[in-house]
PAZAPA-4460 file (N, C-alpha, C; in steps of 0.05 Angstrom, whole numbers, plus 32768, in hexadecimal, padded with zeros to 4 digits):
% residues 64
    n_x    n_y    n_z   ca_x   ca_y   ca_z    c_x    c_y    c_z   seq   type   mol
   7D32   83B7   7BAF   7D40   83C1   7BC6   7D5D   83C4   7BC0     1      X     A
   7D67   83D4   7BC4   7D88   83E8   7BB8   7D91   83E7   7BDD     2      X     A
   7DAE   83C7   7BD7   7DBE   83C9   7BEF   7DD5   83E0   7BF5     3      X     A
   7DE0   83F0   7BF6   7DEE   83FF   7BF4   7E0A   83EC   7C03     4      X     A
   7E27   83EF   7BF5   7E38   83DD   7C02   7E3B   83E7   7C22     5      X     A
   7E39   83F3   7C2F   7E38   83F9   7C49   7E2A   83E5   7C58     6      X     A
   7E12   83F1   7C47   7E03   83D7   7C5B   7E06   83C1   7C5E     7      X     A
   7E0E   83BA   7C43   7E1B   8391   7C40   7E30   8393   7C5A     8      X     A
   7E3D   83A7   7C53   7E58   839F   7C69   7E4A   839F   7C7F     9      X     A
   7E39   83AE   7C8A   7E31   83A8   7CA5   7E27   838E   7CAE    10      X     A
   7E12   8385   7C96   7E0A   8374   7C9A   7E27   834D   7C9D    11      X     A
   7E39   835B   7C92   7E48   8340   7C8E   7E58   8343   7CA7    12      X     A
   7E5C   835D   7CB7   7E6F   835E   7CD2   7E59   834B   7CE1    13      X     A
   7E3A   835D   7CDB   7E28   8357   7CF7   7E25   8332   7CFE    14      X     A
   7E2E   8326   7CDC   7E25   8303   7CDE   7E3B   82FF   7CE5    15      X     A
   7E55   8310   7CE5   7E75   82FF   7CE5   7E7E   82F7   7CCD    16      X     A
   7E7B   8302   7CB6   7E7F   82F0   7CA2   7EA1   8301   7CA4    17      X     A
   7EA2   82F2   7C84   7EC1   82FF   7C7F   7EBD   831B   7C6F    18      X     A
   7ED5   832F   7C71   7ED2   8346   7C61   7ECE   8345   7C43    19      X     A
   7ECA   8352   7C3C   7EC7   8355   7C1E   7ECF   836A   7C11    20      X     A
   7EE1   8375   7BFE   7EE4   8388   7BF0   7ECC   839A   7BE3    21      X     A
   7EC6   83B3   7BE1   7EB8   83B5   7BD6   7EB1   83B4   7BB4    22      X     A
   7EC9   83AF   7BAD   7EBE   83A0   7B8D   7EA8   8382   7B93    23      X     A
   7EBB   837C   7BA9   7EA6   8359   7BB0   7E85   835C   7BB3    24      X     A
   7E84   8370   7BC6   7E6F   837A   7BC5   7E5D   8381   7BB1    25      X     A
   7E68   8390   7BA3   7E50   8398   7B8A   7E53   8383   7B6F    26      X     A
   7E64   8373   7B77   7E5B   8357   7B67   7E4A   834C   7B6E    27      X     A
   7E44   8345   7B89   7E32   8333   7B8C   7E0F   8341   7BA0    28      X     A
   7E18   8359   7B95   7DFC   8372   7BA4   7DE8   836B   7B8C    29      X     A
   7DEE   835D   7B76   7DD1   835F   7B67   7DC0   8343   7B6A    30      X     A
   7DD4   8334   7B6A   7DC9   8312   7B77   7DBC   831C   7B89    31      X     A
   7DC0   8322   7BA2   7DB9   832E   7BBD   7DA0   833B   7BC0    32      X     A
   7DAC   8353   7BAC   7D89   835F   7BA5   7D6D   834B   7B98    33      X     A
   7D7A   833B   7B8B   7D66   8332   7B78   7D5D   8317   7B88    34      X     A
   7D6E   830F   7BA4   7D57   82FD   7BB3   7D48   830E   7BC7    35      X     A
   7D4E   8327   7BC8   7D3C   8339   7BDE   7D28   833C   7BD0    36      X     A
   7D21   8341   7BB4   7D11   8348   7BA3   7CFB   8327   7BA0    37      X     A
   7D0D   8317   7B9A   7D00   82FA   7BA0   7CEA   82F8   7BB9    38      X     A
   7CFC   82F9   7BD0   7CF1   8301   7BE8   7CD8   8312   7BEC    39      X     A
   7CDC   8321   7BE1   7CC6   8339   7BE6   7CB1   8325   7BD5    40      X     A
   7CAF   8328   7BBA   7C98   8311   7BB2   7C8E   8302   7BBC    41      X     A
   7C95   82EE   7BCA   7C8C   82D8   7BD7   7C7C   82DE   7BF0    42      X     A
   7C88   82FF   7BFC   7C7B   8303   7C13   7C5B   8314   7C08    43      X     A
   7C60   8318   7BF0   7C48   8326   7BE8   7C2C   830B   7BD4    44      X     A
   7C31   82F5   7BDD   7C27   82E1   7BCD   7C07   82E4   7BE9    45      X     A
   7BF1   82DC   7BDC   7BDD   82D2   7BEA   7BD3   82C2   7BEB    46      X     A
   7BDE   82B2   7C02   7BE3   8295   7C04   7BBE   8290   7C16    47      X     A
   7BAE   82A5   7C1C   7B93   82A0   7C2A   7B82   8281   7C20    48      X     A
   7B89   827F   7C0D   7B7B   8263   7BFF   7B87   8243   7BFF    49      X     A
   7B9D   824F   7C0D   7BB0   8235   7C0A   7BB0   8224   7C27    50      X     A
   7BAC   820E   7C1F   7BAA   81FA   7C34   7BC4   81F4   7C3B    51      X     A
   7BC4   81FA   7C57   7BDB   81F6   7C60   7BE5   81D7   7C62    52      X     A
   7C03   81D3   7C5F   7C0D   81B5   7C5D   7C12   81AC   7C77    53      X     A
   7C0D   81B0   7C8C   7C10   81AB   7CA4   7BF3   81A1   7CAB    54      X     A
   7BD9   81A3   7CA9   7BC3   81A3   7CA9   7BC2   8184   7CA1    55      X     A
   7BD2   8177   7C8A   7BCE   815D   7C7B   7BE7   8148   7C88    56      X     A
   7BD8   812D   7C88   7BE3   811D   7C9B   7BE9   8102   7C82    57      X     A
   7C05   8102   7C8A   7C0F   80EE   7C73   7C04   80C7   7C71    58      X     A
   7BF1   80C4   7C64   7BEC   80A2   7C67   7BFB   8094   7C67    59      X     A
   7C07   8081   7C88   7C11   806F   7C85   7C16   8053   7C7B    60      X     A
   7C02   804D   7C69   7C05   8039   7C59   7BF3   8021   7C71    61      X     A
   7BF9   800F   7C6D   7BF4   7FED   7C7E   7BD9   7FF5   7C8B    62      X     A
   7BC0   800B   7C9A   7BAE   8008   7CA1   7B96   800C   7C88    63      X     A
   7B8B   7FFD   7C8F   7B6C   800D   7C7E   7B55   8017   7C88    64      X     A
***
């Protein structure tokens, strides 16, 4: 996914952040990209087999 600096800026008015030059910007647009890209993976994982960790209940020790 290709951020275009526009958009960063929008996105850093819309949180409040601070401005950024746009050299700042395309320094740090490939980090940026490459956790969107992260992101995207993880949402494409098929997790159907996986037992969820909420389902399992931690043994408190002292009963038997």
């Amino acid at each position: 996914m290709t951020l275009s600096v526009a958009t960063l800026k929008a996105m850093i008015q819309e949180y409040h952040g601070f401005p950024l030059t746009d050299e700042e910007i395309e320094r740090i647009r490939p980090e940026l990209e490459a956790y969107l890209a992260a992101a995207e993976q993880l949402r494409e994982l098929d997790l159907a087999d996986v037992l969820s960790a909420r389902l399992l209940h931690a043994d408190e020790g002292g009963q038997s």
